[in-house]
SEFI-655749 format. One record per residue: residue number from 0; residue in one letter; chain; x, y, z of N, C-alpha, C, O in turn. Coordinates in nm, 4 decimals, padded with zeros to 6 digits. Each point is the difference from the previous one (the first is absolute). Layout:
BEGIN
   num   residuo   cadena        n.X        n.Y        n.Z       ca.X       ca.Y       ca.Z        c.X        c.Y        c.Z        o.X        o.Y        o.Z
   NUM         A        A          X          Y          Z          X          Y          Z          X          Y          Z          X          Y          Z
...
// end
This chain:
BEGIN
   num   residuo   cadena        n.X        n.Y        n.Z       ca.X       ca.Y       ca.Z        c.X        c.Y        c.Z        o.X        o.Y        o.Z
     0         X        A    01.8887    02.0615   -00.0957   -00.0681   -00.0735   -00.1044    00.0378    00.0619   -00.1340   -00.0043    00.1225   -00.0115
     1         X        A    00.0353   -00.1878   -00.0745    00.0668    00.0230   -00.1243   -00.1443    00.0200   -00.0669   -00.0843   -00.0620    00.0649
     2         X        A    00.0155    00.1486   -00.2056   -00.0736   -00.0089   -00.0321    00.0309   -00.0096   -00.1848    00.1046    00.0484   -00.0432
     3         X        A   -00.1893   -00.1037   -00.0374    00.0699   -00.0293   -00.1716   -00.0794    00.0826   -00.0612   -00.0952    00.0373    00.0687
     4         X        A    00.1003   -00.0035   -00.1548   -00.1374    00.0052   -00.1020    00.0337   -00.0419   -00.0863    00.1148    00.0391   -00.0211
     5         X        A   -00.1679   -00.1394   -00.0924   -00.0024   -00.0965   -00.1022    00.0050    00.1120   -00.1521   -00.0571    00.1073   -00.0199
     6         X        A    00.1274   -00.1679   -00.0461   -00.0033    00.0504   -00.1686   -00.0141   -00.1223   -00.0406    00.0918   -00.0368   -00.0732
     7         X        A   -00.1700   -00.0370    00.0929   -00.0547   -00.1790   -00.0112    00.0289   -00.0078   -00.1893    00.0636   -00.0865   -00.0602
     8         X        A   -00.1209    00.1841    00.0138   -00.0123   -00.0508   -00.1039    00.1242    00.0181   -00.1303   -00.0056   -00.0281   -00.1197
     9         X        A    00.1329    00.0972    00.2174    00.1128    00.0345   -00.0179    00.1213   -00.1074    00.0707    00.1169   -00.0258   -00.0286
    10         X        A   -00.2119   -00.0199    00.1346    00.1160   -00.0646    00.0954    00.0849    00.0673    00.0829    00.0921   -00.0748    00.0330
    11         X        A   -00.0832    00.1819    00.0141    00.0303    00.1099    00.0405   -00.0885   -00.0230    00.1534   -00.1122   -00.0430    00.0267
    12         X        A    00.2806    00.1207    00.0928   -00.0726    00.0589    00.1310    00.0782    00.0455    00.0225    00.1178   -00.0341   -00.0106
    13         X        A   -00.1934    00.1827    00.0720    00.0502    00.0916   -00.0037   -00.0469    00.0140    00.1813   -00.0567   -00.0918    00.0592
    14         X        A    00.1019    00.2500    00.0185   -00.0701    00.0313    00.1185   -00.1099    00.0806    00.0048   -00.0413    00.0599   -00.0992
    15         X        A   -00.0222   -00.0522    00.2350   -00.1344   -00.0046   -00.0235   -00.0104    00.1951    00.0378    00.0992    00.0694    00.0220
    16         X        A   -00.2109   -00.0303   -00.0235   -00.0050    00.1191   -00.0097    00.0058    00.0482   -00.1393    00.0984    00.0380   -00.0636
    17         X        A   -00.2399   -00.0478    00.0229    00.0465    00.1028   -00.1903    00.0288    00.1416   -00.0114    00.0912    00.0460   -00.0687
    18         X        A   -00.1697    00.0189    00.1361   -00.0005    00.1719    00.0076    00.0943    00.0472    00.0661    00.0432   -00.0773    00.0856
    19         X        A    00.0251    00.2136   -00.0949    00.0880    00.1159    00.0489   -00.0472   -00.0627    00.1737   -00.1223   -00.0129    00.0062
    20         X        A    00.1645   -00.0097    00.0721   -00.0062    00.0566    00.1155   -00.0076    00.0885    00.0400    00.0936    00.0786   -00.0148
    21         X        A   -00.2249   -00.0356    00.0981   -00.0484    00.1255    00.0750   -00.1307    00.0446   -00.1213   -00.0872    00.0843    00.0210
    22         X        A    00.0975   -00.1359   -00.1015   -00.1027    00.0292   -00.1014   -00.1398    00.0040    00.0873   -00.0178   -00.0827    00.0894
    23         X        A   -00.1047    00.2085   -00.1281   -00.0964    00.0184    00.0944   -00.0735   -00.0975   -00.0840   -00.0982   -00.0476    00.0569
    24         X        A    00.1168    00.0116   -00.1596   -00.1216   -00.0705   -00.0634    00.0939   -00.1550   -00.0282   -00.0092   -00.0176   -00.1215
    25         X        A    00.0830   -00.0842    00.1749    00.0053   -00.1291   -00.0121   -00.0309   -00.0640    00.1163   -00.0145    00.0499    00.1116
    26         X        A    00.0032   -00.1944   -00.1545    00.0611   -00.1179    00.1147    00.0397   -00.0557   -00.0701   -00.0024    00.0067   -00.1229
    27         X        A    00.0731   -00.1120    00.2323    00.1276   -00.1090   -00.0022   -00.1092   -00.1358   -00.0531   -00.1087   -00.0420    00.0395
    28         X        A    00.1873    00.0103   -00.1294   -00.0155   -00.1306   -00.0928    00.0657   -00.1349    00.0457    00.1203   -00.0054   -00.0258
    29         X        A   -00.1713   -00.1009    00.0859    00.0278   -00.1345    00.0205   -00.0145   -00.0667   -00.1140   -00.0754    00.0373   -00.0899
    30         X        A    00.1315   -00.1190    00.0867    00.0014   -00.1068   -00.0591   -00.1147   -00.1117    00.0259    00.0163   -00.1016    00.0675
    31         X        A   -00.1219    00.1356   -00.1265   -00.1062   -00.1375    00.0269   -00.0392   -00.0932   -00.0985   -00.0275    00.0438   -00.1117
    32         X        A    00.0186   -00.1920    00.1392   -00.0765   -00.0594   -00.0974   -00.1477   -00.0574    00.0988    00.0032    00.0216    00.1212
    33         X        A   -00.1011   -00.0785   -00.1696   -00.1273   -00.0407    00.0243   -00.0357   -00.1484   -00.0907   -00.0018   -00.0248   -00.1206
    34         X        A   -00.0319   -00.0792    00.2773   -00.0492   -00.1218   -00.0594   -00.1616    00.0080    00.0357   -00.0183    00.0769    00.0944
    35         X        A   -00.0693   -00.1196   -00.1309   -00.1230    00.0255    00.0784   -00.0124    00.1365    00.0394    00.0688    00.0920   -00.0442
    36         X        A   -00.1493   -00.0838    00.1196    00.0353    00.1105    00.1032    00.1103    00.0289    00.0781   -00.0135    00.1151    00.0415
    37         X        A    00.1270   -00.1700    00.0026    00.0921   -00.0157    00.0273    00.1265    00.1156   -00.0050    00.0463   -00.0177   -00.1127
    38         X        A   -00.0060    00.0732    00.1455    00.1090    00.1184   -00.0479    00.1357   -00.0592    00.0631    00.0114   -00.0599    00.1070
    39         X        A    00.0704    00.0861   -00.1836    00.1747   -00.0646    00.0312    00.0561    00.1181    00.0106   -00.0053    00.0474   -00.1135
    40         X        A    00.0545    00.0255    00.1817    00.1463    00.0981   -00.0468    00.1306   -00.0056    00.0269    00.0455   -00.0712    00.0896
    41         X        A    00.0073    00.1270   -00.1461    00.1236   -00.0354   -00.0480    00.0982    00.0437    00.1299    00.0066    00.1150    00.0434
    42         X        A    00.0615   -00.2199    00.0050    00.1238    00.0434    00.0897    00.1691    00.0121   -00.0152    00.0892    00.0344    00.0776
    43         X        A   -00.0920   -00.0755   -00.2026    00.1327   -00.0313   -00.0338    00.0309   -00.0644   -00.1105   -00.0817   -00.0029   -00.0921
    44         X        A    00.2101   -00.0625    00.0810    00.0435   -00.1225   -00.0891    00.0602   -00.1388    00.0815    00.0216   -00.0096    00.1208
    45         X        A   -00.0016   -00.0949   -00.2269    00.0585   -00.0628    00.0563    00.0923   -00.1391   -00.1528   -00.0312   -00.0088   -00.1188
    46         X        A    00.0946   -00.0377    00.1638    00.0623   -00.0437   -00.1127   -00.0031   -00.1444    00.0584    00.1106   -00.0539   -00.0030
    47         X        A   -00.1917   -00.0069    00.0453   -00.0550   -00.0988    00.0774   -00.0718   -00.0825   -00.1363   -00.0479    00.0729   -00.0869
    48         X        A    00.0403   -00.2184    00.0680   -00.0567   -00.0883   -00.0746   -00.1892    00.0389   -00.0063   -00.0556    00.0168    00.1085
    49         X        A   -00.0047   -00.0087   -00.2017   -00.1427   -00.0278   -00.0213   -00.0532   -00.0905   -00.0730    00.0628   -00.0563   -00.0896
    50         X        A   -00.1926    00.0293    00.1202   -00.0499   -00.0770   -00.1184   -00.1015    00.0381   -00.0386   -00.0719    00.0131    00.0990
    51         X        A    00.0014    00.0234   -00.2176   -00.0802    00.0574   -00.0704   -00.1430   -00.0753    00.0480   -00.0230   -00.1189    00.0222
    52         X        A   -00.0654    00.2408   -00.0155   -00.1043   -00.0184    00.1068   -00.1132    00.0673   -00.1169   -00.0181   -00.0864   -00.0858
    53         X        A   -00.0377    00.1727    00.0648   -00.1086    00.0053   -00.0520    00.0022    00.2054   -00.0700    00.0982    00.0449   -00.0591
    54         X        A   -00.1966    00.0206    00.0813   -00.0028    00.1370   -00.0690   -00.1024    00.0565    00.0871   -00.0834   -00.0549    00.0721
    55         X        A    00.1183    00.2216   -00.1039   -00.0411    00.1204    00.1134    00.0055    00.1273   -00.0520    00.0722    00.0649   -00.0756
    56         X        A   -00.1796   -00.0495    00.1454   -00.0278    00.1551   -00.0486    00.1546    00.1409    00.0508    00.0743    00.0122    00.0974
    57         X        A   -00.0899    00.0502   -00.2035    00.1194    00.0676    00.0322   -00.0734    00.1670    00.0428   -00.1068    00.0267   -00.0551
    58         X        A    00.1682    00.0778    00.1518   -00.0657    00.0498    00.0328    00.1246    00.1348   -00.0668    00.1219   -00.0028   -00.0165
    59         X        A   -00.2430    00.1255   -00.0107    00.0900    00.1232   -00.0808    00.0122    00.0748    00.0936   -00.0768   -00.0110    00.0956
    60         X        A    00.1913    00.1215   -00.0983   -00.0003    00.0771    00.0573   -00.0468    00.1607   -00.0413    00.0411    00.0581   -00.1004
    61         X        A   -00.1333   -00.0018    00.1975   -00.0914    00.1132   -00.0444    00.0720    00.1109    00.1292   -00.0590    00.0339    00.1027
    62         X        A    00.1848    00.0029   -00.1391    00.0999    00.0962    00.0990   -00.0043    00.1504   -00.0027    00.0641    00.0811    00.0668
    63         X        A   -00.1396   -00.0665   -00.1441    00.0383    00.1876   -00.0403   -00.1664    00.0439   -00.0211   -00.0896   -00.0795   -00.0283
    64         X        A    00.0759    00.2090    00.0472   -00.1210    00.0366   -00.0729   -00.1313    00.0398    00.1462    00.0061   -00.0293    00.1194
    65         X        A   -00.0777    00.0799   -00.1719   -00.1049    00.0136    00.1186   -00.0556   -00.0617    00.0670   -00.0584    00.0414    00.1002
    66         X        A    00.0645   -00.2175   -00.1592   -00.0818   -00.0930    00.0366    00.0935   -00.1254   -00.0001   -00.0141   -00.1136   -00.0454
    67         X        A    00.1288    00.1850    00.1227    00.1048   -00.1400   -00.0208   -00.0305   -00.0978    00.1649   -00.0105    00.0344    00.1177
    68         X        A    00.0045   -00.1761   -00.1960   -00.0569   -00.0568    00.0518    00.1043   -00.1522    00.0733   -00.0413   -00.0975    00.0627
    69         X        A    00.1719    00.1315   -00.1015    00.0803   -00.0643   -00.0222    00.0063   -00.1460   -00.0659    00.0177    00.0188   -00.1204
    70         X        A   -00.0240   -00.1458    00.1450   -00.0076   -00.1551   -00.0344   -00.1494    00.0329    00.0019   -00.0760    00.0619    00.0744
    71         X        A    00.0638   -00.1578   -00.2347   -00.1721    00.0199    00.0045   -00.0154   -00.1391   -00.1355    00.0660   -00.0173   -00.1025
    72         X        A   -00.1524   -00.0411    00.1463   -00.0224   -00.1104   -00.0803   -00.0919    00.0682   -00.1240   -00.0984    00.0591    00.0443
    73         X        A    00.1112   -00.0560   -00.1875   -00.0988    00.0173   -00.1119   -00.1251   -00.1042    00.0271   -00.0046   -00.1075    00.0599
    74         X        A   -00.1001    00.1895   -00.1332   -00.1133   -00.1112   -00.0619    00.0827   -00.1119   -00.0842    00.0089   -00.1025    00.0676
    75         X        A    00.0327    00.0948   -00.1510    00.1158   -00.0971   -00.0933    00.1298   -00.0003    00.0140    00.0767    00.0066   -00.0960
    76         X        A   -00.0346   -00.0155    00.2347    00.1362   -00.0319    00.0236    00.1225   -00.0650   -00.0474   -00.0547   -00.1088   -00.0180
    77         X        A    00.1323    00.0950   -00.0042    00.1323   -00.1022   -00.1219    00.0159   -00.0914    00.1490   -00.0173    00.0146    00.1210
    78         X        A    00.0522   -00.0944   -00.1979    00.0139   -00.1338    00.0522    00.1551   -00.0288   -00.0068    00.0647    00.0419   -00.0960
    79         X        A    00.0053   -00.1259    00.2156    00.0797   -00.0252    00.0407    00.0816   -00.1496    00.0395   -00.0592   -00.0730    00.0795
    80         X        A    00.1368    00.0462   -00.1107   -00.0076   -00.1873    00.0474    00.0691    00.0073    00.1366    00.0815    00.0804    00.0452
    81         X        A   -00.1478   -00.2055    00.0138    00.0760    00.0694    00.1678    00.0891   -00.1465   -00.0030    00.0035   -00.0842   -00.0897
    82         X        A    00.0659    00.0856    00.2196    00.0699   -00.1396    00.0372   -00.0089   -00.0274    00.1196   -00.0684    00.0794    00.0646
    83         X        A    00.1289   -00.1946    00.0109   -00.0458   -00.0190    00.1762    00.1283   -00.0312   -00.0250    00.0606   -00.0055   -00.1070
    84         X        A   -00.0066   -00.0251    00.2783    00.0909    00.0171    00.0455   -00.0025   -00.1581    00.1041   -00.0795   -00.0171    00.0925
    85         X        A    00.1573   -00.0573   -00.1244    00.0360   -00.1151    00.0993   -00.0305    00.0155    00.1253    00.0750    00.0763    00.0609
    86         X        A   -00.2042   -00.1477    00.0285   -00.0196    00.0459    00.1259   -00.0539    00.0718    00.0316   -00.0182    00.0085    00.1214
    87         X        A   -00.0326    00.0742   -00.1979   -00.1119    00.1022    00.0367   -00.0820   -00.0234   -00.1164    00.0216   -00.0542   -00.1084
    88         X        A   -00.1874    00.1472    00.1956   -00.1060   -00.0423   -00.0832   -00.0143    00.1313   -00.0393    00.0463    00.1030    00.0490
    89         X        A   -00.1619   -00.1333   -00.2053   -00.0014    00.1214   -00.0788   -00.1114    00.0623    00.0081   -00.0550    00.0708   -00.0844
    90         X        A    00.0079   -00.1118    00.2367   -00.1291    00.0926    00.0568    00.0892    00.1117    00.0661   -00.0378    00.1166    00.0112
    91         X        A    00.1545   -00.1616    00.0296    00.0798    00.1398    00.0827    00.0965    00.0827   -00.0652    00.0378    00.1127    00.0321
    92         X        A    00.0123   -00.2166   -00.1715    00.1315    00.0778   -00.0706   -00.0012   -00.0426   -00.1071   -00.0427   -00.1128   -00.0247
    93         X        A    00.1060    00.2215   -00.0954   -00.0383   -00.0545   -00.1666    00.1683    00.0061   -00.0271    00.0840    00.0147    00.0888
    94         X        A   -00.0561   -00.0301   -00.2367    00.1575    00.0734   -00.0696   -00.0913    00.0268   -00.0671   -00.1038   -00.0610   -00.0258
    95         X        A    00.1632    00.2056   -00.0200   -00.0129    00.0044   -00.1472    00.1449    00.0486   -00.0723    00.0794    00.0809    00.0479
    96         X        A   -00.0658   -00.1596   -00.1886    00.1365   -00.0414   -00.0022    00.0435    00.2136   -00.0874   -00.0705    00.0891   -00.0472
    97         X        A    00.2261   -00.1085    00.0745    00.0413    00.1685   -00.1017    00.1218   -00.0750   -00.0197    00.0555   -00.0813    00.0739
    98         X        A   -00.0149    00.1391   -00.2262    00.1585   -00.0243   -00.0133   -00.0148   -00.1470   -00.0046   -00.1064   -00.0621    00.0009
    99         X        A    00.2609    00.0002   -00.0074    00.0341   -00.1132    00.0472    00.0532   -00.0852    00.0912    00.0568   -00.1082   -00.0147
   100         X        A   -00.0902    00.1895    00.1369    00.0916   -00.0435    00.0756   -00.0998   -00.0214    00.1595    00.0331   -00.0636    00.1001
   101         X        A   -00.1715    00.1485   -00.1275   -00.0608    00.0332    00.1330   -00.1284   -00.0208   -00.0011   -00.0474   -00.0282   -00.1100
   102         X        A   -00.0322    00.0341    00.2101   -00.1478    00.0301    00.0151   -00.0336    00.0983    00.0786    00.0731    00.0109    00.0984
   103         X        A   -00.1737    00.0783   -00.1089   -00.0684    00.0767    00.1176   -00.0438   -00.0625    00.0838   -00.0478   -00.1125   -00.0148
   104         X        A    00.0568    00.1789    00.1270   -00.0847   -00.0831    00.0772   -00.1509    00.0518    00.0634   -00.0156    00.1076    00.0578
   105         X        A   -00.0523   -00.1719   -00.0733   -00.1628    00.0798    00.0288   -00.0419   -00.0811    00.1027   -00.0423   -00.1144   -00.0163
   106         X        A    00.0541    00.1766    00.1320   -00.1076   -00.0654    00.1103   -00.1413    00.0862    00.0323   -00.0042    00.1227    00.0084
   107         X        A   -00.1138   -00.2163    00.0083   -00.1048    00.0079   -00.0120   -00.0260    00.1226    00.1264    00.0520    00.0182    00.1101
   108         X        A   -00.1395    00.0395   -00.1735   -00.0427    00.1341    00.1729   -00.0794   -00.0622    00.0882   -00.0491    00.0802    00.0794
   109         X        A    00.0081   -00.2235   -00.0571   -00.0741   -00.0265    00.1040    00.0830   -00.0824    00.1121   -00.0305   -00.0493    00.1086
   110         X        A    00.1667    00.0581   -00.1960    00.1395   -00.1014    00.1037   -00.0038    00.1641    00.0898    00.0109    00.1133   -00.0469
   111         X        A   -00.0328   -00.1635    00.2064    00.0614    00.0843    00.1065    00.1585    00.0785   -00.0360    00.1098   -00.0554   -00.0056
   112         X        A   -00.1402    00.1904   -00.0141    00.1558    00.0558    00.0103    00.1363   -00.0580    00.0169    00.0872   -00.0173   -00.0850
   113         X        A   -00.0872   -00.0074    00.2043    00.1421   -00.0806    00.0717    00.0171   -00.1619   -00.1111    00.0961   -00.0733   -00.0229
   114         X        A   -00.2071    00.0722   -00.0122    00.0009   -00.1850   -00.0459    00.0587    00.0546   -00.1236    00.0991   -00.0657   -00.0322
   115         X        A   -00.1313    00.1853   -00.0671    00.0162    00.0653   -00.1554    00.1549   -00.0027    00.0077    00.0666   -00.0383   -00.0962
   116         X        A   -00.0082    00.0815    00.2175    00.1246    00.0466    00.0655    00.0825   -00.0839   -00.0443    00.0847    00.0174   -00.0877
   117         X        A   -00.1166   -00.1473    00.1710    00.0757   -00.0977    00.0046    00.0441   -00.1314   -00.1038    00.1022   -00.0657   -00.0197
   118         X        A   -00.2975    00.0700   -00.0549    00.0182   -00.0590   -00.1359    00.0902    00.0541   -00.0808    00.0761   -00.0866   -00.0433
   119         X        A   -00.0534    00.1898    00.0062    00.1258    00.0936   -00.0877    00.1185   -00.0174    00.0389    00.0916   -00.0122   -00.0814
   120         X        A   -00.0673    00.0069    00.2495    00.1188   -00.0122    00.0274    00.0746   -00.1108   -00.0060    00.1222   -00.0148   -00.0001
   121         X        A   -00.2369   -00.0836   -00.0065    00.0684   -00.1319   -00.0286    00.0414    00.0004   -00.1130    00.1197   -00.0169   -00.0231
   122         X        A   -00.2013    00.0344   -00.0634   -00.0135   -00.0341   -00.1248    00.1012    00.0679   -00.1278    00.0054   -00.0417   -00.1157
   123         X        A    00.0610    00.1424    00.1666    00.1041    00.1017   -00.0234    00.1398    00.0069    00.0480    00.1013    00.0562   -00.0415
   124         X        A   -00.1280   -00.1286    00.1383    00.1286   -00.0660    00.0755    00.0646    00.1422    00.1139    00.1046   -00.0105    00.0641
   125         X        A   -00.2064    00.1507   -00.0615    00.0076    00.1002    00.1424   -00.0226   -00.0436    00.0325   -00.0658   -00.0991   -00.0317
   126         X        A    00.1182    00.1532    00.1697   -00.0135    00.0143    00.1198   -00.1666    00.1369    00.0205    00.0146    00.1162   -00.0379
   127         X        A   -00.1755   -00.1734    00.1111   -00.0707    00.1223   -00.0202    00.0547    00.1125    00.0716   -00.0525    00.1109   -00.0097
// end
């Protein structure tokens, strides 16, 4: 599983993991956005057609420090525009667009593992 973390407001993706590795005081940073209650994270890219769908909470990363907590949604979170994807619904999978050429892809954490798998793999054109 490929993982992103967003510079959304740069347009920028970069890989995931912010801190030194082996660091006693981080964790690893996903890529999340939030519709509702809802959490998406990020599996990849894809350079696949979207169509502009609606906005989402963007989630920070809190990687270093005594109380690192990794992906963590603020009280006042920045907001994000998401997109859907031909054929799939945007209860299971979002874009959110970087650059010009791509979208992230965010599938929802309540899609079964193997199903997260396979939505990406389609959708990316891997093999999972």
């Amino acid at each position: 599983m490929k993982l992103l973390l967003l510079g959304l407001g740069l347009g920028v993706v970069v890989a995931a993991g912010c801190s030194p590795a082996g660091s006693p005081s981080s964790a690893d940073c996903s890529a999340q956005i939030r519709v509702a209650d809802v959490v998406y994270t990020s599996h990849g890219s894809t350079s696949r057609d979207a169509t502009r769908h609606g906005r989402a909470d963007e989630a920070q990363c809190h990687d270093i420090g005594p109380d690192a907590g990794g992906s963590v949604f603020a009280d006042d979170p920045a907001q994000v525009r998401t997109w859907t994807f031909e054929g799939y619904s945007p209860d299971e999978v979002l874009g959110v667009k970087y650059g010009t050429n791509g979208f992230g892809v965010f599938v929802a954490d309540t899609v079964q593992p193997d199903q997260r798998e396979r939505i990406y793999a389609e959708l990316s054109g891997e093999e999972p």
